[in-house]
Structures are given as structure tokens and as C-alpha cells.
C-alpha positions in Angstrom: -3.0 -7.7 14.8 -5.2 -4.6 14.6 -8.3 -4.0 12.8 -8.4 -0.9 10.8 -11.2 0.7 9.9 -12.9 2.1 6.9 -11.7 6.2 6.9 -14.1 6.7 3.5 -15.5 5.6 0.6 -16.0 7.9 -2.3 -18.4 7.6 -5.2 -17.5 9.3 -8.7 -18.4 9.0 -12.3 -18.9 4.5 -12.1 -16.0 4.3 -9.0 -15.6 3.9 -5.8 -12.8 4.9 -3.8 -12.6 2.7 -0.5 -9.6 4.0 1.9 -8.1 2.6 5.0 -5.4 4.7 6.8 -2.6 4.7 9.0 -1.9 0.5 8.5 0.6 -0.8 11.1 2.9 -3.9 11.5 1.1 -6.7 11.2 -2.9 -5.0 10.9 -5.1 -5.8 9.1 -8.0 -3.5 7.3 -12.0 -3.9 7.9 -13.1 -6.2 5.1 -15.0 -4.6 2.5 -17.8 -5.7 0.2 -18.6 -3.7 -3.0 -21.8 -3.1 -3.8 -23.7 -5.3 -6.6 -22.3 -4.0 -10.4 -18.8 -2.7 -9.0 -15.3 -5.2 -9.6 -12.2 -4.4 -8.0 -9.5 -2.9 -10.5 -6.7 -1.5 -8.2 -4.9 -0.9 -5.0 -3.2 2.0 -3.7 -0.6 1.8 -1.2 1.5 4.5 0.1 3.5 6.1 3.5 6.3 4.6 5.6 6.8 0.2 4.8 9.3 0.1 7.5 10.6 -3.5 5.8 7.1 -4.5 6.0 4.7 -5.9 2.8 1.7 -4.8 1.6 -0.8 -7.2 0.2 -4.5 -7.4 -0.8 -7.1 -10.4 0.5 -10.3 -11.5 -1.1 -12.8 -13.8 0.9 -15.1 -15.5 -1.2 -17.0 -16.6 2.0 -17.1 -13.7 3.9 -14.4 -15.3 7.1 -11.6 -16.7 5.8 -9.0 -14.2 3.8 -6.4 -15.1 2.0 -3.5 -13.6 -0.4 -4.1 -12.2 -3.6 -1.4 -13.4 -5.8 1.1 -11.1 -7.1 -0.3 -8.1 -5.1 2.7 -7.6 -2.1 4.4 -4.7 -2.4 7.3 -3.5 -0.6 7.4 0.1 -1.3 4.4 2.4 -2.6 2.8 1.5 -5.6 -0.3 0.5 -7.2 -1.1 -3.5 -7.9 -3.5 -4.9 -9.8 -5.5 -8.7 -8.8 -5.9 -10.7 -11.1 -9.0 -12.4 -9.2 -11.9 -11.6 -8.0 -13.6 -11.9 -4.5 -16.9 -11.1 -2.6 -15.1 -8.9 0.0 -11.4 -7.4 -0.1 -9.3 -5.9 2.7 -5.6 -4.9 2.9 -3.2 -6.1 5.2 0.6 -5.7 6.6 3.3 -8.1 7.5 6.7 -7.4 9.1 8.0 -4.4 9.0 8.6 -2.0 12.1 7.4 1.6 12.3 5.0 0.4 9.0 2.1 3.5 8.8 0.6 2.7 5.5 -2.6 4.2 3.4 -4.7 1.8 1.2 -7.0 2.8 -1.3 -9.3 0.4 -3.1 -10.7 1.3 -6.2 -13.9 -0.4 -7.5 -15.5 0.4 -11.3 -19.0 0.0 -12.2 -19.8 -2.6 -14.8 -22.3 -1.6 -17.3 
């Protein structure tokens, strides 16, 4: 399993935009923590599956990730957790020839 890395993160009007590109089989993206005042609302996934899944993880202690429910997706699409974490990251499983795109989006909280 590969880490990816952050590609950017994008402040604008109370969001942030945190994206993570070219996911493969089995890889996993560089965790990220939002700053103080932001909660995670959505997650973007798009580009080839390959009959791999798509899911969002949330650590609450910073090492050990695990499943967001009801956030693997099979095809693109936008999912929304229902829980919150300290730090989030996305991840793959299966799939061959999987080249995904996640974006994270974060809103402030006034």
C-alpha cells in the first residue's frame, strides 16, 4: 500500500478544499488534520475504480484509521460521514488499474 500525498489544499469563503490525486489499488492517502473551527462535510471521489472501493477513514488518535460507515463508493460520487474525527484520509481497496482523485471538503464553524 502506497502513501499518497497531499496535491493541495484550498482556502475559500469558510472551506477548505483538501485533494489527493492519482489513488491506486490498495493506497492509501496522507492523513489530514483540519485546522481548529473547520468539520468535515464531504468527499469527492472521481477517475477510473477499476472494481476497486473508495472509502473515507477518521482517526481519533492520530495512528489507527478506520472505516467511515456508509462512505465506500464504487463509482464517482460524493459521500457524506456521518461522524467526526481528528484526522481523515482516503483510501482504496481492490480494484486493478484504480487512478482515483479525492477531495475533502472542510467548512468553518462559526
Amino acid at each position: 500500500m502506497a502513501t499518497i500525498a497531499i496535491a493541495s489544499q484550498d482556502r475559500q469563503h469558510g472551506y477548505i478544499v483538501v485533494t489527493w490525486e492519482a489513488i491506486g489499488n490498495a493506497d492509501g492517502g496522507s492523513p489530514y488534520v483540519p485546522p481548529v473551527g473547520y468539520e468535515f462535510v464531504a468527499a469527492q471521489a472521481t477517475g477510473t475504480f477499476g472494481g476497486g472501493t473508495f472509502k473515507v477513514q477518521g482517526s481519533i488518535n492520530g495512528t489507527d484509521f478506520e472505516d467511515i460507515e456508509a462512505t465506500g463508493i464504487t463509482a464517482a460520487g460524493i459521500v457524506s460521514p456521518t461522524h467526526q474525527a481528528l484526522s481523515y484520509r482516503p483510501e482504496t481497496t481492490g480494484g486493478t488499474g484504480t487512478d482515483i482523485d479525492a477531495s475533502f471538503l472542510f467548512k468553518a464553524i462559526n
